[in-house]
NUNUNU-10550 format. One line per 10 residues: their letters; for each residue x, z, y of N, C-alpha, C. Coordinates in nm, 4 decimals. Example, Ala and Ser with C-alpha at 12.3 -4.5 7.8 and 13.67 -1.06 7.14 Angstrom:
<rs>
as = 1.3190 0.7800 -0.5690 1.2300 0.7800 -0.4500 1.3200 0.7800 -0.3300 | 1.2850 0.7080 -0.2250 1.3670 0.7140 -0.1060 1.2900 0.7870 0.0030
</rs>
This chain:
<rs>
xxxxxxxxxx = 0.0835 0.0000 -0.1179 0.0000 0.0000 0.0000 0.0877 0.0000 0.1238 | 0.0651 -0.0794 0.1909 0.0901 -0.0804 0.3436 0.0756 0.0128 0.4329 | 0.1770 0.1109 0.4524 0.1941 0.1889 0.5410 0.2078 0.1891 0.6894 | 0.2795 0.1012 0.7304 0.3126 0.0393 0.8683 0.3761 -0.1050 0.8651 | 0.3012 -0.1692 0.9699 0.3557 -0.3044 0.9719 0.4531 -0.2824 1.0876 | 0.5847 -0.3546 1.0478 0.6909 -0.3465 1.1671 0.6861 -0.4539 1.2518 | 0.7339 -0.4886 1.3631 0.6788 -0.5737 1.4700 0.8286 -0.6907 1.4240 | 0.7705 -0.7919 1.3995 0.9022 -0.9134 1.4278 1.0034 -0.9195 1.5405 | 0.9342 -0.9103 1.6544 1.0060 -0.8431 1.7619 1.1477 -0.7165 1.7785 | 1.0700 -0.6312 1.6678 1.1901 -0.5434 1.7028 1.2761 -0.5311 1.5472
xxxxxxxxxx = 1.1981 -0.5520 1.4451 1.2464 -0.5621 1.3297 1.2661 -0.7307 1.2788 | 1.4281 -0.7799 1.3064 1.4162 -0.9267 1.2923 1.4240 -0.9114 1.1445 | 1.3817 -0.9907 1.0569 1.4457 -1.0139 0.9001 1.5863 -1.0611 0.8675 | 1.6269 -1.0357 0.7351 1.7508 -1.1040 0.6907 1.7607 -1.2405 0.7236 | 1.8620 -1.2783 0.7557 1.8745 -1.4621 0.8187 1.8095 -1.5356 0.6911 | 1.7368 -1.6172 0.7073 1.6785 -1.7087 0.5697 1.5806 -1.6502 0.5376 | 1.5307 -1.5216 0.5935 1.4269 -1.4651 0.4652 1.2630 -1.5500 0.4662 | 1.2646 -1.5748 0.3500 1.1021 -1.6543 0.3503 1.1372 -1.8035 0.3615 | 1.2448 -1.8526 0.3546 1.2638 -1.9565 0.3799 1.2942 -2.0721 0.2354 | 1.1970 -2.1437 0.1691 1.2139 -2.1390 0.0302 1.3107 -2.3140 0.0289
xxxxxxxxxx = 1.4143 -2.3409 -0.0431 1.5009 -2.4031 -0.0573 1.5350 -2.4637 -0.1973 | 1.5559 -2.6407 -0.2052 1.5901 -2.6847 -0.3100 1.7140 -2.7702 -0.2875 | 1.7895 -2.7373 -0.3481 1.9570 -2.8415 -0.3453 1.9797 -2.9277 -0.4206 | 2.0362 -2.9927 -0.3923 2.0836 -3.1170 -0.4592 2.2182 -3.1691 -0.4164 | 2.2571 -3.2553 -0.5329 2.4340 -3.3078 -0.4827 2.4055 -3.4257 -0.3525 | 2.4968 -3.3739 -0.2415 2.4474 -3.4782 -0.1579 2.5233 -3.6080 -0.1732 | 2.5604 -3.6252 -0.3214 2.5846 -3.7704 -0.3544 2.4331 -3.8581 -0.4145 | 2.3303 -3.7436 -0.4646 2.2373 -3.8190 -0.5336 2.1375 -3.8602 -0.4612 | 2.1479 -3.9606 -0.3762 2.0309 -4.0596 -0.3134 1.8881 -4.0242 -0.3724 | 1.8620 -4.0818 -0.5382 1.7365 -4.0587 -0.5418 1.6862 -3.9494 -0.5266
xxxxxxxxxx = 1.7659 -3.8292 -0.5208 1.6862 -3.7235 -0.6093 1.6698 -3.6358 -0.4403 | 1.7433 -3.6721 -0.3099 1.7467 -3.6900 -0.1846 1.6361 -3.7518 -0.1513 | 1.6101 -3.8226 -0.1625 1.4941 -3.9426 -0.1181 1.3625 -3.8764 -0.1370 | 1.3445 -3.8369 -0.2840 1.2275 -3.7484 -0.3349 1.2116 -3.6047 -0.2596 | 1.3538 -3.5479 -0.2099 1.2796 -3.4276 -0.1229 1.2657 -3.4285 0.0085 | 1.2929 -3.5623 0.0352 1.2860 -3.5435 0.1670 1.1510 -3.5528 0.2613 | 0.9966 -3.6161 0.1693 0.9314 -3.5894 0.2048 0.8900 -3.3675 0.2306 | 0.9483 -3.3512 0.1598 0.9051 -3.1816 0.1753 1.0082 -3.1024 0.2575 | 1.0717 -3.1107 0.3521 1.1845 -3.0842 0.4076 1.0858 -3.0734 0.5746 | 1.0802 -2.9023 0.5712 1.0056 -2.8796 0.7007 1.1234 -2.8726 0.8045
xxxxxxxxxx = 1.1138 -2.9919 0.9246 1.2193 -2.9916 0.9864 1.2331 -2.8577 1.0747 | 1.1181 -2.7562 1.1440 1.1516 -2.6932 1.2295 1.2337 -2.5604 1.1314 | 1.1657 -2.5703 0.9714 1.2208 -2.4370 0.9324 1.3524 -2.4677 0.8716 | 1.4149 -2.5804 0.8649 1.5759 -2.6243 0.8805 1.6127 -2.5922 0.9925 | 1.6069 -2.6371 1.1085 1.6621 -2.6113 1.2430 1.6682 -2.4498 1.2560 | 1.5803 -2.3428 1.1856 1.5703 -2.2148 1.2191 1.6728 -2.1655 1.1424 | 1.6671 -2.2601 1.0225 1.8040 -2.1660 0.9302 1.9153 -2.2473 0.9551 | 1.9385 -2.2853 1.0107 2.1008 -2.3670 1.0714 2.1239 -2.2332 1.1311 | 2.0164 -2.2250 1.2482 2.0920 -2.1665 1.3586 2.1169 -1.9905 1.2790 | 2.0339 -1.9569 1.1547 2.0315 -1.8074 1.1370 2.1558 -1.7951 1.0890
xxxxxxxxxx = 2.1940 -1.8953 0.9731 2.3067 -1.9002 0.8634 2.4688 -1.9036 0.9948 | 2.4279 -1.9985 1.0821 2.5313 -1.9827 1.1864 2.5900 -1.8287 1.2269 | 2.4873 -1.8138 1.2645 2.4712 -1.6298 1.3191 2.5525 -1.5510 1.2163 | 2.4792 -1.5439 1.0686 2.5270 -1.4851 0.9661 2.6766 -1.5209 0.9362 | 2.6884 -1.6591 0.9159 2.8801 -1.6668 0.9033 2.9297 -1.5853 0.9963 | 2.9467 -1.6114 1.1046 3.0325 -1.5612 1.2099 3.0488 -1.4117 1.2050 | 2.9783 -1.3404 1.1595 2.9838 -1.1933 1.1222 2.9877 -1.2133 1.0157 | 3.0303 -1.2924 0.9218 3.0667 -1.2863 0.7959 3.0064 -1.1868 0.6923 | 2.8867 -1.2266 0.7410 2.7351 -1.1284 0.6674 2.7621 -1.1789 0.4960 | 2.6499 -1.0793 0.4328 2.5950 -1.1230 0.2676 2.5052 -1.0812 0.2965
xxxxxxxxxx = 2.4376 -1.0425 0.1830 2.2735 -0.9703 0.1171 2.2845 -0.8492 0.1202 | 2.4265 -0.7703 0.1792 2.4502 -0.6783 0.1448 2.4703 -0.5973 0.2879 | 2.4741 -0.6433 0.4021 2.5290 -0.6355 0.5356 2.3900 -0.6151 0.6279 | 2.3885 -0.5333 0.6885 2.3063 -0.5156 0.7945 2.2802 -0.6111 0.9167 | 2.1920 -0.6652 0.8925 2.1823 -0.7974 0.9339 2.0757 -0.8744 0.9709 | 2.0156 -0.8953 1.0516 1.8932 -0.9466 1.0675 1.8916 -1.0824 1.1904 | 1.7994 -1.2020 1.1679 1.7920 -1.2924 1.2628 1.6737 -1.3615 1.2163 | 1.6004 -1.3686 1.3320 1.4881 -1.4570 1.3229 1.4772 -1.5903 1.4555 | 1.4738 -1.6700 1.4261 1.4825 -1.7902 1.5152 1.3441 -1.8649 1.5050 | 1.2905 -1.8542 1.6120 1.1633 -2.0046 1.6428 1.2262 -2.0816 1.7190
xxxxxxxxxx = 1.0932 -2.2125 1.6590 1.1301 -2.3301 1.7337 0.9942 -2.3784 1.8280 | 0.9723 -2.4348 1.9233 0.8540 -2.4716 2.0019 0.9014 -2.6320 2.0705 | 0.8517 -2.7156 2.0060 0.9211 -2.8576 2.0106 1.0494 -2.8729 2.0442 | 1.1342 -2.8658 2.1396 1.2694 -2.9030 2.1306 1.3569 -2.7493 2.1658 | 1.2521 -2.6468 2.1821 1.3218 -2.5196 2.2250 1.3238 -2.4484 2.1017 | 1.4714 -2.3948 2.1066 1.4836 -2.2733 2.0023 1.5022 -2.1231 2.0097 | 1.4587 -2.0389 1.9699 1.4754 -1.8976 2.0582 1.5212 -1.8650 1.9426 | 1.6750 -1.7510 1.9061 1.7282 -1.6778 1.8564 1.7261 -1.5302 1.8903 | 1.6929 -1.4555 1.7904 1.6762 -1.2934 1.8247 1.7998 -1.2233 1.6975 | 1.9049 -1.1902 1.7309 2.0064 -1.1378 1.6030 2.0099 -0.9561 1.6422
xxxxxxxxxx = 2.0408 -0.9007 1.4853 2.0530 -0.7989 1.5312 2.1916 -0.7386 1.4532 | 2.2524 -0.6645 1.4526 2.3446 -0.5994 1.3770 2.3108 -0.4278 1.3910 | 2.3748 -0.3934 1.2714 2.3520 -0.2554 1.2478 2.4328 -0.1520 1.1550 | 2.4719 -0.0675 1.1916 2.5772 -0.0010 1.1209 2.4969 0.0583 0.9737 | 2.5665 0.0533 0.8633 2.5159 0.0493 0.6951 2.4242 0.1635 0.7064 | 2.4764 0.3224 0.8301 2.3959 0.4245 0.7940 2.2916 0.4186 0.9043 | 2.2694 0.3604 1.0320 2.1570 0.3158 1.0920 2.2060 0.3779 1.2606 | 2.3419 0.4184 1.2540 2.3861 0.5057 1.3458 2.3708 0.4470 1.4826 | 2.3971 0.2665 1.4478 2.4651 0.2152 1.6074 2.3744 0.0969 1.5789 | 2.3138 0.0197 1.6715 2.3025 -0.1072 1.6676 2.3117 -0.2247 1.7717
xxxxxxxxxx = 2.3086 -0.3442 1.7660 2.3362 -0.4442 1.9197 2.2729 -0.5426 1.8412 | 2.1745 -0.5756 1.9253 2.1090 -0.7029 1.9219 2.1233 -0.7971 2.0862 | 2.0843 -0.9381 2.0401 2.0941 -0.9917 2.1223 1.9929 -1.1348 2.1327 | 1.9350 -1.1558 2.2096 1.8005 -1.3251 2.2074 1.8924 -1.4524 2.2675 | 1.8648 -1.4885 2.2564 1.9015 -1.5888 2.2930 1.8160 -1.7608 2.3086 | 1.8255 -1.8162 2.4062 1.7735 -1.9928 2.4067 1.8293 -2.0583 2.4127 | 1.7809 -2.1759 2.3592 1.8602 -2.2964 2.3811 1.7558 -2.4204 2.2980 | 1.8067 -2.5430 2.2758 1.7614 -2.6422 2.2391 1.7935 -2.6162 2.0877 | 1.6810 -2.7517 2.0035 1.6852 -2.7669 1.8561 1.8280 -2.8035 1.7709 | 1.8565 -2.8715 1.8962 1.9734 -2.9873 1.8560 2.0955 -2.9154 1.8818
xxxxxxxxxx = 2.0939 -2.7931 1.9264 2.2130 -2.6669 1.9565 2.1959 -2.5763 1.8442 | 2.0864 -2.5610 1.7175 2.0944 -2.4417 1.6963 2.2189 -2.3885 1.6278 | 2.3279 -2.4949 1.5567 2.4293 -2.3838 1.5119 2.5089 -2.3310 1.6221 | 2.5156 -2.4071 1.7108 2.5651 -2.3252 1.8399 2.5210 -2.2096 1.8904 | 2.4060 -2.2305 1.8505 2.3307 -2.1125 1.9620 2.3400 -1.9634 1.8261 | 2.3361 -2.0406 1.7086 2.3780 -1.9149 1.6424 2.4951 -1.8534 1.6197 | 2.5852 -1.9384 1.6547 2.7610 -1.9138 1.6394 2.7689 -1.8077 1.8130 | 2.6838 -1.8482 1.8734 2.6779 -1.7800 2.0427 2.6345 -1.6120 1.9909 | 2.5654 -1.6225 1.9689 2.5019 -1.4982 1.9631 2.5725 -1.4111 1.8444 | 2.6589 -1.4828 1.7307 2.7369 -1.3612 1.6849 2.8510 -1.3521 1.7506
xxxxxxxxxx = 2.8946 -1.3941 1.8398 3.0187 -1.4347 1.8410 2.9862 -1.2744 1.9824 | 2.8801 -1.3070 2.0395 2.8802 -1.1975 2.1457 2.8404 -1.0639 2.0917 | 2.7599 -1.0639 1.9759 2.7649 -0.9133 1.9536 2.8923 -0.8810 1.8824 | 2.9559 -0.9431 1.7940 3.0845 -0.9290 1.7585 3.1531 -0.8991 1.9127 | 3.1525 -0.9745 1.9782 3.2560 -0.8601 2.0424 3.2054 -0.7553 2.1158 | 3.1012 -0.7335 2.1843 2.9988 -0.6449 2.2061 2.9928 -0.5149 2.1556 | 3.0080 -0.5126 1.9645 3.0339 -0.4281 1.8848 3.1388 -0.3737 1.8641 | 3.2842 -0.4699 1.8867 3.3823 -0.3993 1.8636 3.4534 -0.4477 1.7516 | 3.5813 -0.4385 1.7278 3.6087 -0.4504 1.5641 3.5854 -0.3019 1.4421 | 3.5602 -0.2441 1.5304 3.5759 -0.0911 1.4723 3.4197 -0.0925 1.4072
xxxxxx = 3.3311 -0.1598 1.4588 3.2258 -0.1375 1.3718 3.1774 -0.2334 1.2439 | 3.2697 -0.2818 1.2181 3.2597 -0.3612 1.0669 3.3205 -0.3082 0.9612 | 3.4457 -0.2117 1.0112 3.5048 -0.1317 0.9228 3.3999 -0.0658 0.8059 | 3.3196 -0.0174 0.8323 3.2360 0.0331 0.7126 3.1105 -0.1054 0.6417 | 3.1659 -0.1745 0.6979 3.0347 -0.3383 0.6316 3.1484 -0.3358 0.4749 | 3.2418 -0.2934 0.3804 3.3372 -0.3049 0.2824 3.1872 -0.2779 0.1815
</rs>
């Protein structure tokens, strides 16, 4: 049972979360061809820019970590958050920009709470 719903706003999700994904070798044309009718372009553009975010802090599944990105025709809004493993410290940061920027705009926004945070606060992300 549902106890409390947390607000998207202040609770972003894990980068990718909900985001359902099929791969393929990007040598195989046909098997490319066949997914590309199902390939929702805005929820690609959202996980470019999240997975961006996530490298750069050199996140896992395991890392305190959250980013949620919309898109509204050519605008993209990024919301990242970071957070220390025991809940002590945190820095988030939003961010805008265009569709066609989003790994930028996600490489922007870790790149500023990374330094924002410090190097001292990744020490316990091991």
């Amino acid at each position: 049972a549902i106890t409390s719903e947390l607000p998207l706003d202040d609770f972003p999700p894990a980068p990718g979360q909900g985001a359902i994904t099929v791969e393929a070798h990007v040598e195989n044309a046909h098997v490319l061809d066949l997914l590309a009718p199902l390939n929702h372009r805005e929820t690609e553009t959202a996980l470019i820019a999240e997975r961006a975010f996530l490298k750069v802090l050199d996140g896992s599944c395991r890392t305190p970590i959250g980013a949620h990105a919309t898109i509204d025709g050519d605008n993209l809004s990024l919301h990242g958050i970071i957070l220390k493993p025991d809940g002590s410290e945190a820095h988030e940061h939003r961010l805008d920009g265009t569709a066609g920027d989003a790994e930028a705009v996600g490489q922007e926004i870790g790149h500023f709470l990374r330094n924002r945070a410090g190097d001292q606060f990744f020490e316990d992300w091991a």
